[in-house]
MARZA-791941 format. One line per 2 residues: number of its first residue (from 1); their letters; for each residue x, y, z of C-alpha. Coordinates in Angstrom, 3 decimals. Example, Ala and Ser with C-alpha at 12.3 -4.5 7.8 and 13.67 -1.06 7.14 Angstrom:
# MARZA-791941
1	as	12.300 -4.500 7.800 | 13.670 -1.060 7.140
***
This chain:
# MARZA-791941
1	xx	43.455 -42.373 -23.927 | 47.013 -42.633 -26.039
3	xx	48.495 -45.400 -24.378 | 52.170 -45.814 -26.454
5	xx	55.426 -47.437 -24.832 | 56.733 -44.206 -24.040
7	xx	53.975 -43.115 -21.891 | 54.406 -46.502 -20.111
9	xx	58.190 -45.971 -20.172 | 58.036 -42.881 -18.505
11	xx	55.330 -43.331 -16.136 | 52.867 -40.605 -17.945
13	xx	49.504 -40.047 -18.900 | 49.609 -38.501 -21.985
15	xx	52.396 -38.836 -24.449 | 53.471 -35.267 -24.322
17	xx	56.451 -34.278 -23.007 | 57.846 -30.578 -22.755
19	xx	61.361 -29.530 -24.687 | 64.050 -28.421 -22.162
21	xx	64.143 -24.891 -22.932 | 66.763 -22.303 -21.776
23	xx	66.028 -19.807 -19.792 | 61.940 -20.999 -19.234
25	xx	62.634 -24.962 -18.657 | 62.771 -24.099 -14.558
27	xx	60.964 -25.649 -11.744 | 57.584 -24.105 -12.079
29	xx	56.905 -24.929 -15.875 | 58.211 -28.951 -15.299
31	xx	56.437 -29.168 -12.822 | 53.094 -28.032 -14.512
33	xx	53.655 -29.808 -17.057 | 53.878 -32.975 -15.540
35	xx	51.197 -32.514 -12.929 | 48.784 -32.363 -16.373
37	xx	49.625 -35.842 -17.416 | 52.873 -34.627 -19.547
39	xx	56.456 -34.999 -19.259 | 58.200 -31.798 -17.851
41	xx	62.151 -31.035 -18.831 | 64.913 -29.279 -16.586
43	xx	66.553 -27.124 -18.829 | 70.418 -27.086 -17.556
45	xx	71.878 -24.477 -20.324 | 71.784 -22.104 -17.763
47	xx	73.532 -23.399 -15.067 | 76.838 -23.010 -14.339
49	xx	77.079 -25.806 -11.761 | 75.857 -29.255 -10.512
51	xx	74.910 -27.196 -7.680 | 72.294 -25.289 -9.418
53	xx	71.115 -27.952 -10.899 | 70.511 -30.094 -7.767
55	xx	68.621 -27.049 -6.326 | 65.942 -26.717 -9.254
57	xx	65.582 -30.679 -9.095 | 64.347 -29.811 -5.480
59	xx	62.504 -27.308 -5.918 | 60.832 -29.212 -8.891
61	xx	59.984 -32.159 -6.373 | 58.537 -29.687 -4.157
63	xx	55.567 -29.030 -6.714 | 55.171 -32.266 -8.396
65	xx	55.413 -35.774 -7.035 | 54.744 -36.623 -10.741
67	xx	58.020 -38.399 -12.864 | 59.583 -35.152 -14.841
69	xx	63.234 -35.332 -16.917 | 66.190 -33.339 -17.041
71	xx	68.079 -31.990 -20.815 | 71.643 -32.546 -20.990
73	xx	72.633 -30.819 -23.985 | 76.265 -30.260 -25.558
75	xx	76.614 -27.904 -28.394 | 80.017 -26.166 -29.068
77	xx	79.497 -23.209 -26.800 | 81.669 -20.343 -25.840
79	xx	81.962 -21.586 -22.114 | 82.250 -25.414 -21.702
81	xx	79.239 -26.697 -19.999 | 80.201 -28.938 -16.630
83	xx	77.988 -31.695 -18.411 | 79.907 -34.123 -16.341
85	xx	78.947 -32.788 -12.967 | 74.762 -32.699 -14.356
87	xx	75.065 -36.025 -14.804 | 76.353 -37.230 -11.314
89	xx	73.561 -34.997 -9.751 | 70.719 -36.707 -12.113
91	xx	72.202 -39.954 -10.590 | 72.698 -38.914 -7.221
93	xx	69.012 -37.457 -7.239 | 67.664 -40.606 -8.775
95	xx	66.298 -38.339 -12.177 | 63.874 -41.209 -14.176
97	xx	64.625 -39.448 -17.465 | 67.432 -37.497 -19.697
99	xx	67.215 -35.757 -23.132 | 70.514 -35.754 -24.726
101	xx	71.114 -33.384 -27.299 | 74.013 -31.586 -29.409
103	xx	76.049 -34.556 -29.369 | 76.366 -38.462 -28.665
105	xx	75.757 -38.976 -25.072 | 78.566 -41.669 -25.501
107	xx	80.381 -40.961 -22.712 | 78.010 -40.882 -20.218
109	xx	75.145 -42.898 -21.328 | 76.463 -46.481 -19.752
111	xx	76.452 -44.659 -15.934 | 72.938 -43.285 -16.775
113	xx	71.589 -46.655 -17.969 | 73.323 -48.497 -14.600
115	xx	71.683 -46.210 -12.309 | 68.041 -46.672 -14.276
117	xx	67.723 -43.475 -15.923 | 66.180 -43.608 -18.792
119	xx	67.957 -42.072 -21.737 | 66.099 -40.594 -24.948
121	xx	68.835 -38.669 -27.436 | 67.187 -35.776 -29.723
123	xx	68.516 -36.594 -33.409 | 67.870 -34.945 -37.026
125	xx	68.829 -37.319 -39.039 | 68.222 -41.412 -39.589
127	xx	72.028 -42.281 -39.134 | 72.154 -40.629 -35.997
129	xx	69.283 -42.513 -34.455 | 70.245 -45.462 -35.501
131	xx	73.548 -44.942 -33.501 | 71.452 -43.642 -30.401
133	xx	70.043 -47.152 -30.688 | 72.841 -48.924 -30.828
135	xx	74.584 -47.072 -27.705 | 71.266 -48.424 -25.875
137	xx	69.148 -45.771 -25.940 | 66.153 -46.007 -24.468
139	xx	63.994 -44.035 -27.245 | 64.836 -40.816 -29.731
141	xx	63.230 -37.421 -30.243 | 63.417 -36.300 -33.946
143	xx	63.752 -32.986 -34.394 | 61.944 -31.390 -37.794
145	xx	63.142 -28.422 -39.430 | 60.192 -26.702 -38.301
147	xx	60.922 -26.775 -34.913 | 62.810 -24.238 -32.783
149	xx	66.604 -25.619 -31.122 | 68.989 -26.734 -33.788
151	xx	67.639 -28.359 -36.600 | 70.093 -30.217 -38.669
153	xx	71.841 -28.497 -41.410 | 69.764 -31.139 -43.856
155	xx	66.580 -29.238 -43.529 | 64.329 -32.441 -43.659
157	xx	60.551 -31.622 -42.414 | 58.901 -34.032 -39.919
159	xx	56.454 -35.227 -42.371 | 59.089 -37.173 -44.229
161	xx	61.918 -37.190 -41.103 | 59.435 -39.187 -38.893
163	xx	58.019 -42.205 -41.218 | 61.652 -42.906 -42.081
165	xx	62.981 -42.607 -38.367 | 60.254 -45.214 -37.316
167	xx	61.248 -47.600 -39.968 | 64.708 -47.115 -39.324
169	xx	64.851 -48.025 -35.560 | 63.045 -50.058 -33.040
171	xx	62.787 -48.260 -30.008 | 60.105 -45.171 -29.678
173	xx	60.024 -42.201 -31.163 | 59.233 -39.290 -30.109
175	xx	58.193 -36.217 -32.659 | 59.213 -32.543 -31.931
177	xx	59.722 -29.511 -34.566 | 57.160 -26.807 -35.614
179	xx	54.085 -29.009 -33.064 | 51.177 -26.677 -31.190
181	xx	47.989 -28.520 -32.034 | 46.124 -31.590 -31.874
183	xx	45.735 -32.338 -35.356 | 49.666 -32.139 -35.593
185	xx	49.809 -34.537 -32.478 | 47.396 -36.686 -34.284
187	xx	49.069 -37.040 -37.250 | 52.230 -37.580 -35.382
189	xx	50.546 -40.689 -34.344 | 49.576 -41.623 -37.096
191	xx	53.261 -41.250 -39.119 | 54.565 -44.029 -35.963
193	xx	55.646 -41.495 -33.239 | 54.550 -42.552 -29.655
195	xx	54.622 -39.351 -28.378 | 55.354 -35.253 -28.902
197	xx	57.379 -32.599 -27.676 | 56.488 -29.312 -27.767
199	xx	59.011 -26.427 -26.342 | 57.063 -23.244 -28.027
201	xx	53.798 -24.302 -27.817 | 54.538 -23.902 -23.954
203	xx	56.198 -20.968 -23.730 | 53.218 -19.445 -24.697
205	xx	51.420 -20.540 -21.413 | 50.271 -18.323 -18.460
207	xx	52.538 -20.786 -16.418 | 55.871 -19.724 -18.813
209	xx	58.132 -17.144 -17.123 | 58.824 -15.745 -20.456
211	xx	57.326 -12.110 -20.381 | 54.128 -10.979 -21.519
213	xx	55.730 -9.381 -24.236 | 57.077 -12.106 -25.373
215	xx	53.932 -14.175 -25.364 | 52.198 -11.501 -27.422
217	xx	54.278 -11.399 -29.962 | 54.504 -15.103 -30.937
219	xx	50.770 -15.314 -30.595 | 50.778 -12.394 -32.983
221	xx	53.540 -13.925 -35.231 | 52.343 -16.206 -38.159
223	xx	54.291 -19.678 -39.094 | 56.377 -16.795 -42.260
225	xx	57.600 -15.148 -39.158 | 60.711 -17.107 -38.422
227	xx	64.109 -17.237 -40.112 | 67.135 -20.026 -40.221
229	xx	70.437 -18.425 -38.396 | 73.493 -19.700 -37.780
231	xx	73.654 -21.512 -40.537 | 77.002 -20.117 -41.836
233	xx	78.744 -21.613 -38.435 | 77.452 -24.985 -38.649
235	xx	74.685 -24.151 -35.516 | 72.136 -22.876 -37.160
237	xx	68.527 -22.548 -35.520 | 65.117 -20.997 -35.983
239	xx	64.070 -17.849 -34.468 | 61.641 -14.846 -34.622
241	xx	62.055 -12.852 -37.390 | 62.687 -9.590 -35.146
243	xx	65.588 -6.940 -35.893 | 68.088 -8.979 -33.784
245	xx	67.795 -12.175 -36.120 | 67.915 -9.902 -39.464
247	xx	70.750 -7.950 -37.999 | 72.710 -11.846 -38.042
249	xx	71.953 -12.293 -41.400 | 73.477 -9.472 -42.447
251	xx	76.620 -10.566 -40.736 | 76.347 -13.928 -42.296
253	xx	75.859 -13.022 -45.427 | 79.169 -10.922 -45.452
255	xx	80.862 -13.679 -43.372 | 81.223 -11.932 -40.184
257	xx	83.376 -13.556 -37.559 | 81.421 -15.668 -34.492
259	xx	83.232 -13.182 -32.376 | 81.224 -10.431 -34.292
261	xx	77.851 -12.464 -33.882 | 78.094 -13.068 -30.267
263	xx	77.764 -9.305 -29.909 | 73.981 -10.268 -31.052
265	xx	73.539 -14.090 -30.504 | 74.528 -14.544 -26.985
267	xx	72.120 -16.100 -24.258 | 72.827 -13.155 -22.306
269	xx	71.149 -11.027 -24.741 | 68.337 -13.592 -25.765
271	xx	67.935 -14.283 -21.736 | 67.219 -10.434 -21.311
273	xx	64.368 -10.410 -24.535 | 62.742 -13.378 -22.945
275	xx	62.260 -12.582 -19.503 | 62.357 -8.583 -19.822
277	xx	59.901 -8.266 -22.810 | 62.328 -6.170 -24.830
279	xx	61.572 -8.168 -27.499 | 64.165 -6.827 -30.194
281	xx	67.284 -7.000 -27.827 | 68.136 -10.231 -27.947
283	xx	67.613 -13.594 -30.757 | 64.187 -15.570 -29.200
285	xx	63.648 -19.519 -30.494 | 61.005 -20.440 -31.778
287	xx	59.314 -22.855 -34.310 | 56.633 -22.406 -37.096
289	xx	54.281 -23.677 -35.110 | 53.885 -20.376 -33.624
291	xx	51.218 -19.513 -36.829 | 48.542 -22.338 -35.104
293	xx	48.946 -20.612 -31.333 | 46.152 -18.009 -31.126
295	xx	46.096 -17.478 -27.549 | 48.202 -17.572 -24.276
297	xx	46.774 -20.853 -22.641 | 47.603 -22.634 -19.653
299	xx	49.641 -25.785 -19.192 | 46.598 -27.420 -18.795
301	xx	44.952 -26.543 -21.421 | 46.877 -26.825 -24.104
303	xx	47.139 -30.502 -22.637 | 44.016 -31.256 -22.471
305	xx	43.198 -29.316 -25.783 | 45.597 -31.676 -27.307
307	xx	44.075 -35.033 -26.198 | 40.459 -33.887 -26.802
309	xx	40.708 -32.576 -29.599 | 43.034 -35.437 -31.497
311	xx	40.257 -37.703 -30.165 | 37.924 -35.978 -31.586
313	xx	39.403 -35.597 -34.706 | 40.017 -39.253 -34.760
315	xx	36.108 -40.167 -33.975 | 35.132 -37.490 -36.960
317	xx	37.680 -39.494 -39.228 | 35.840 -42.883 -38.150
319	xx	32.664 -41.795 -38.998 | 33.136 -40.265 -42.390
321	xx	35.497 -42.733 -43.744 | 34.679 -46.255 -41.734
323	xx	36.750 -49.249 -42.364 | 35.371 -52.083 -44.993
325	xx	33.635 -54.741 -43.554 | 35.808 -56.767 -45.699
327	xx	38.926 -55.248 -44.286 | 41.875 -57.813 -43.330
329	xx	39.871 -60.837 -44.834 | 41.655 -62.988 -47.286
***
């Protein structure tokens, strides 16, 4: 029904694609996500090897035969990812697609583009996707500073981000930040994108390996219940507001060392809230769109919830405001 050059690009039906989240962007969810039309994203934050990677990309295949993506991403970080060995396995394994994200993908992005992977960067700001053009490629995501991840440090919202990232570059964009219904896919649309991601809106699925607990609590959250960390270290990023995130901005707010805020910031600890349910032992990402999710859907559902309802939306529009006869006539 939303035909756009990235859902040709990418070999999709609908142009919704699925952020690589750590810690819940595994085998199962991709491949959910793309067996309902979308796009589904390996996260490979996680892994500590090409190895593991290679084995999710397998098991993935083993559940889908539909085209899925894998997110390459390269923040500072206390261990150095092995970035270089994810993206030999994405070419040995013949991956169609790669986010890039924390940093130019540079130095990898002419061996992705020989072996025909397409490569789509995640940027914040309209310099930086004009540069992800010019290194070839193939589309951006830009990221809101209502969405979950790292936002950039510039806080500009998606309603004024996208328009001027679409008049800044030719390729596609893609819209992501703060996105969980159809009126906000609609209106993506409608501000140039040619397509969404969404990471929170599907981590509160029934598919999502995050725990119950977890799920409840974002579905009980409202879009006030998230707060900007980080931000005194140059990474910051939005969570949910639980004692774990206001215990960081205590320590930022009397400059506390990183080594002080790793004792509350670390994956380890945000791994064990996620997937345990202890909800207020580690930090947990997520955007403001969390104050539109009402209910723990399935993949499937929120898909098709998404497409339906923008359509309908977009009939409703037709027939209350219909275009001039007159329109387009000199």
């Amino acid at each position: 029904m939303f035909k756009t050059r990235v859902t040709e690009m990418l070999g999709i039906e609908h142009p919704i694609l699925m952020g690589g989240m750590l810690w819940i962007g595994c085998a199962e969810l991709v491949a959910t996500v793309s067996n309902a039309g979308g796009l589904g994203i390996l996260a490979t934050a996680g892994y500590t090897t090409g190895d593991e990677l290679r084995q999710e990309i397998h098991k993935t295949r083993a559940l889908t035969n539909k085209p899925f993506g894998v997110n390459i991403t390269r923040l500072p970080a206390v261990h150095e990812s092995p970035w270089q060995e994810f993206v030999n396995v994405v070419i040995e394994e013949k991956v169609p697609m790669v986010e890039t994200s924390g940093s130019s993908p540079e130095p990898f992005i002419d061996r992705l583009k020989k072996a025909n992977v397409k490569v789509i960067q995640k940027v914040g700001a309209v310099r930086h996707a004009r540069s992800a053009e010019r290194l070839g490629c193939d589309a951006i995501f830009t990221l809101g500073f209502e969405g979950a991840g790292h936002p950039m440090m510039e806080d500009v919202t998606m309603l004024n981000l996208l328009p001027r990232m679409v008049d800044s570059v030719k390729i596609p964009v893609i819209a992501c930040g703060g996105i969980a219904d159809h009126r906000q896919f609609l209106a993506a649309l409608a501000l140039g994108a040619e397509g969404v991601m969404m990471g929170t809106r599907f981590l509160v699925t029934k598919e999502s390996r995050a725990h119950p607990n977890v799920k409840k609590a974002l579905v009980e959250a409202k879009e006030t219940d998230t707060v900007i960390i980080q931000r005194s270290i140059g990474t910051q990023t939005r969570v949910l507001k639980n004692k774990p995130a206001e215990k960081v901005l205590e320590m930022e707010a009397r400059r506390a060392s990183l080594e002080e805020m790793l004792t509350v910031i670390s994956g380890r600890l945000g791994r064990n809230a996620i997937l345990t349910g202890d909800v207020d032992t580690g930090v947990i990402g997520c955007g403001q769109g969390i104050g539109l999710m009402n209910e723990v859907l399935t993949v499937k559902e929120v898909i098709d919830n998404m497409i339906n309802g923008a359509a309908a939306v977009l009939k409703n529009m037709c027939a209350r405001w219909p275009l001039p006869t007159t329109l387009g006539k000199a």
